[in-house]
C-alpha positions in Angstrom: -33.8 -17.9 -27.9 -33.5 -17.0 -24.0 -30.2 -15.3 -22.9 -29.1 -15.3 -19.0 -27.1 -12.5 -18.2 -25.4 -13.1 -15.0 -24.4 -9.2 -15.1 -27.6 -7.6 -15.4 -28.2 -6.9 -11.5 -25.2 -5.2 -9.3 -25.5 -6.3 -5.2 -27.2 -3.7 -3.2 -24.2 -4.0 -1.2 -22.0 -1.7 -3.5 -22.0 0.9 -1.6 -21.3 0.0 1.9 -17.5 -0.6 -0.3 -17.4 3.2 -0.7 -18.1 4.0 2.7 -16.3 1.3 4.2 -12.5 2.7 2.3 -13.9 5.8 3.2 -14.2 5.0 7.0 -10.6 3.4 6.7 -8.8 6.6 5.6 -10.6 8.9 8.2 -9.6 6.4 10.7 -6.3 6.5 9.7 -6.2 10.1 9.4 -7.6 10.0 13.1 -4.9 7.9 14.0 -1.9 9.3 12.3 -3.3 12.7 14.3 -3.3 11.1 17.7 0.1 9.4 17.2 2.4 11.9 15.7 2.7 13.7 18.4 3.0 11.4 21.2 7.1 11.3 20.6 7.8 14.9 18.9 8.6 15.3 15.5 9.8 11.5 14.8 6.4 10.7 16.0 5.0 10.7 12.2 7.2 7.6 11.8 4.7 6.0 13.7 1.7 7.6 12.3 2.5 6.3 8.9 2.0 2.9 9.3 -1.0 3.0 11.5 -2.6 5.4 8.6 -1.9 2.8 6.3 -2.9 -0.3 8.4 -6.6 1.3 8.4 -6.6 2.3 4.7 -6.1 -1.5 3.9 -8.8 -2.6 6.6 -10.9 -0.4 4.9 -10.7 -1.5 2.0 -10.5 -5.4 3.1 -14.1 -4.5 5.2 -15.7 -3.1 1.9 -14.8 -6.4 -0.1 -15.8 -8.8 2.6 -19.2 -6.7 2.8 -19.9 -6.5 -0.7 -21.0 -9.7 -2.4 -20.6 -10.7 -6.4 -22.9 -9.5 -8.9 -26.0 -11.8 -8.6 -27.7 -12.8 -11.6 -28.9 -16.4 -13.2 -26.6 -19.6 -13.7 -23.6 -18.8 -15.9 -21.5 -21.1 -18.2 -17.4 -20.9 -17.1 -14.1 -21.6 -18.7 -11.7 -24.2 -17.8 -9.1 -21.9 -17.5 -8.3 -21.2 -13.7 -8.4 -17.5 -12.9 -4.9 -16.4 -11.5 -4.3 -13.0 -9.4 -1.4 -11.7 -11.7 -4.7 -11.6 -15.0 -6.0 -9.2 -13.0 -3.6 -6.7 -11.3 -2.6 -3.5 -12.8 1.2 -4.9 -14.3 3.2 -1.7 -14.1 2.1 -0.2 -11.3 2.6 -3.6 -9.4 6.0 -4.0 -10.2 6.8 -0.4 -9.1 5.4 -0.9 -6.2 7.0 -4.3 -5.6 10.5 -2.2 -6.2 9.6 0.5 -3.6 8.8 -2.3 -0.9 12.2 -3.8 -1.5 13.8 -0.8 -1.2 12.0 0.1 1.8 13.3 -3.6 3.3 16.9 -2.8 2.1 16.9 1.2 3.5 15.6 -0.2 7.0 18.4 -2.9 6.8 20.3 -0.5 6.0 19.7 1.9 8.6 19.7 -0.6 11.3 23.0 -1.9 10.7 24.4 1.5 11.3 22.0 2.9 13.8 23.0 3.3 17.3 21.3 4.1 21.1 20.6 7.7 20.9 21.0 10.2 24.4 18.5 8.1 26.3 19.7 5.0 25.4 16.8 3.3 22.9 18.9 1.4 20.8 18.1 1.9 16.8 17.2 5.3 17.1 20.3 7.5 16.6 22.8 8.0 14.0 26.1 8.7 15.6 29.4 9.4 13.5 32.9 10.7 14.4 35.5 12.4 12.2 38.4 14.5 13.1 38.4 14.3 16.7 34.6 15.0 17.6 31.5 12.5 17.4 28.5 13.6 16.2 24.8 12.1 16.9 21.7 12.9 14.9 17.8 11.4 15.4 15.2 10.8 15.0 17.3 7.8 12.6 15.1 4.7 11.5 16.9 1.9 12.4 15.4 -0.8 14.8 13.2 1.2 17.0 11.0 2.2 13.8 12.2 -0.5 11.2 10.4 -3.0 13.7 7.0 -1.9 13.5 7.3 -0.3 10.0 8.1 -4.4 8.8 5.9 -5.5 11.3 2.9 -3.3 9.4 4.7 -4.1 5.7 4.0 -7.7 6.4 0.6 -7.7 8.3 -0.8 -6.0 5.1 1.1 -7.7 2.5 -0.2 -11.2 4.4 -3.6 -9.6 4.1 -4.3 -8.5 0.8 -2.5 -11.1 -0.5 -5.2 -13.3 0.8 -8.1 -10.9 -0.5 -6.5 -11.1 -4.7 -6.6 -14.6 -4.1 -10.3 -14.4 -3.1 -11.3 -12.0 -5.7 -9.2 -14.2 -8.1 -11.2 -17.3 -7.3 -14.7 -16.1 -5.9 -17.8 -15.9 -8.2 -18.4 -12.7 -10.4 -17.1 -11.1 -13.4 -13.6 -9.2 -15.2 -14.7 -5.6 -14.6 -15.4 -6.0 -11.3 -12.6 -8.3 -10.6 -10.4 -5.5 -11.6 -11.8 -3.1 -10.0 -11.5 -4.3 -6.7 -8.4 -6.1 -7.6 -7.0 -2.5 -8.2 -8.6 -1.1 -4.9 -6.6 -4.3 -2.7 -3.2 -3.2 -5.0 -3.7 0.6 -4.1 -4.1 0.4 -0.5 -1.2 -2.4 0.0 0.8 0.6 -2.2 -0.4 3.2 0.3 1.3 1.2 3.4 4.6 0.9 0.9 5.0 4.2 -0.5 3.9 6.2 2.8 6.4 4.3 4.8 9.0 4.5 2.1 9.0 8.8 2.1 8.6 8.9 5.8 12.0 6.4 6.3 13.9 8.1 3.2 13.2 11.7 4.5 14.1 10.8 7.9 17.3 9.3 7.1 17.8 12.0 4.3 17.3 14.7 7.1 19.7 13.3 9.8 22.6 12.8 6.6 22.3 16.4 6.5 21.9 17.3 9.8 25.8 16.0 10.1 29.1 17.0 9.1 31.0 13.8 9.1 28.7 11.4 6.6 30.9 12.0 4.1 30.8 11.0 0.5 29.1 8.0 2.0 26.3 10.5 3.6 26.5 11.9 -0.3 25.9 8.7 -2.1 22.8 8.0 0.5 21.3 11.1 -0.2 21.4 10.3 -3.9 19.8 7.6 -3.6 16.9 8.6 -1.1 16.2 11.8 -2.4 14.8 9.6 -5.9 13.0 6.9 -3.5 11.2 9.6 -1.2 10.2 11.7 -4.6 8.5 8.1 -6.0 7.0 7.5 -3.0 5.2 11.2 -2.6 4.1 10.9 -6.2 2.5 7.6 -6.1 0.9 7.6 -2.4 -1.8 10.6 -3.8 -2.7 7.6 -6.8 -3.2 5.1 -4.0 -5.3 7.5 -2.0 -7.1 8.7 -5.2 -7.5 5.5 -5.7 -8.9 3.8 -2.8 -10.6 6.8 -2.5 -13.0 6.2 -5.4 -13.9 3.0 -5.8 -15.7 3.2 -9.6 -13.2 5.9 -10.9 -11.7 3.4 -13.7 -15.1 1.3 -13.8 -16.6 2.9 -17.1 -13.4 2.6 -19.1 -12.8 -1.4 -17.9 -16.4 -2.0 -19.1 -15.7 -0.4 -22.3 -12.8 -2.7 -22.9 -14.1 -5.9 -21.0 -17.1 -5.8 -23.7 -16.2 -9.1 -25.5 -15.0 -10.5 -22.1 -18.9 -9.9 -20.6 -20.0 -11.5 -23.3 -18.2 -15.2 -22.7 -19.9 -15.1 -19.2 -23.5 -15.5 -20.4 -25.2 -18.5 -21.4 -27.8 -18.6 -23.8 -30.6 -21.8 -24.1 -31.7 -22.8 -27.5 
């Protein structure tokens, strides 16, 4: 009896992946340096997205440049291989929550922004209560919302189209996941950096004001929560993306049956 074991030989490719997530982030860092400065303080609500725009290309240029396990001709199932078998379930649907609540705080913050002392429209908060009119910025409404949604939807276009191509290319489970997981983290880098940096902001000009209110009250409730998510689970993405084989070992372990289906065996 012969067995063909299509996993027997990794691509010699594997670890241009590492450094090529690795070259994302310190482009990004790089980048998120040269821009937060360039407007003051608010600057970093700039920084943010381009820091998360080159995490994901890193991570898409390590994909493209690492190629499926190679090994002999393989028997496969009929069943068609679907992104949602492979993505990490909880963590995906938190992160699917914290990009909606990014949409709906930039909506939010937009609808009530207003031009701030040098007349940029979308970048000021201004309020008035008992007889004097108070104006607080940096305040993300259109000026930052449009390039924050700009950069939300450039990467969710993107690595949407690279779980689809994991999903449906050549290779096997473990390694599916893997990068699978690598594509989810870095798409959660872009949400949950962007998410802190627009519910702090908004946070800090509530409280920079005396008029908000108990409507200023409310909003603070509710960001406070979304910018504490956000700063725990952007370190997980970074560790993440970071580290390319850090859950490898125990997705083998439990993908040992799985392996197993993808080798065929001549009588």
């Amino acid at each position: 009896m012969l067995e063909l074991d299509s996993t027997a030989r990794p691509s010699s490719r594997a670890p241009l992946d590492r450094y090529a997530r690795w070259t994302g982030l310190a482009a990004g860092f790089l980048a998120a340096r040269l821009l937060s400065p360039l407007t003051g303080v608010d600057g970093i609500l700039y920084a943010i997205p381009a820091f998360g725009l080159c995490a994901v290309a890193g991570v898409l240029v390590g994909d493209a440049l690492t190629g499926p396990r190679r090994g002999a001709v393989r028997t496969a199932g009929l069943t068609p291989r679907r992104v949602r078998d492979y993505v990490p379930p909880r963590m995906t649907w938190l992160l699917l929550g914290l990009a909606a609540a990014l949409v709906l705080t930039l909506a939010a913050a937009t609808a009530v922004a207003s031009r701030d002392d040098l007349g940029r429209a979308g970048r000021a908060l201004t309020l008035t209560c008992r007889g004097m009119t108070e104006s607080a910025s940096p305040w993300p409404g259109f000026y930052y919302a449009a390039p924050m949604l700009s950069c939300l939807a450039v990467s969710t276009v993107a690595c949407g189209w690279a779980l689809r191509r994991i999903a449906t290319r050549p290779g096997d489970d473990p390694a599916r996941r893997d990068r699978t997981l690598a594509i989810v983290a870095a798409w959660g880098l872009v949400v949950s950096s962007s998410l802190f940096g627009v519910a702090s902001t908004a946070s800090g000009a509530l409280m920079s004001t005396a008029c908000d209110g108990a409507v200023g009250t409310l909003a603070n409730w509710a960001l406070w929560p979304l910018a504490l998510v956000s700063l725990l689970v952007a370190p997980w993405c970074l560790f993440t993306i970071a580290s390319p084989r850090a859950r490898r070992t125990g997705q083998t372990e439990q993908a040992g049956p799985a392996e197993h289906a993808d080798r065929g065996e001549l009588r």
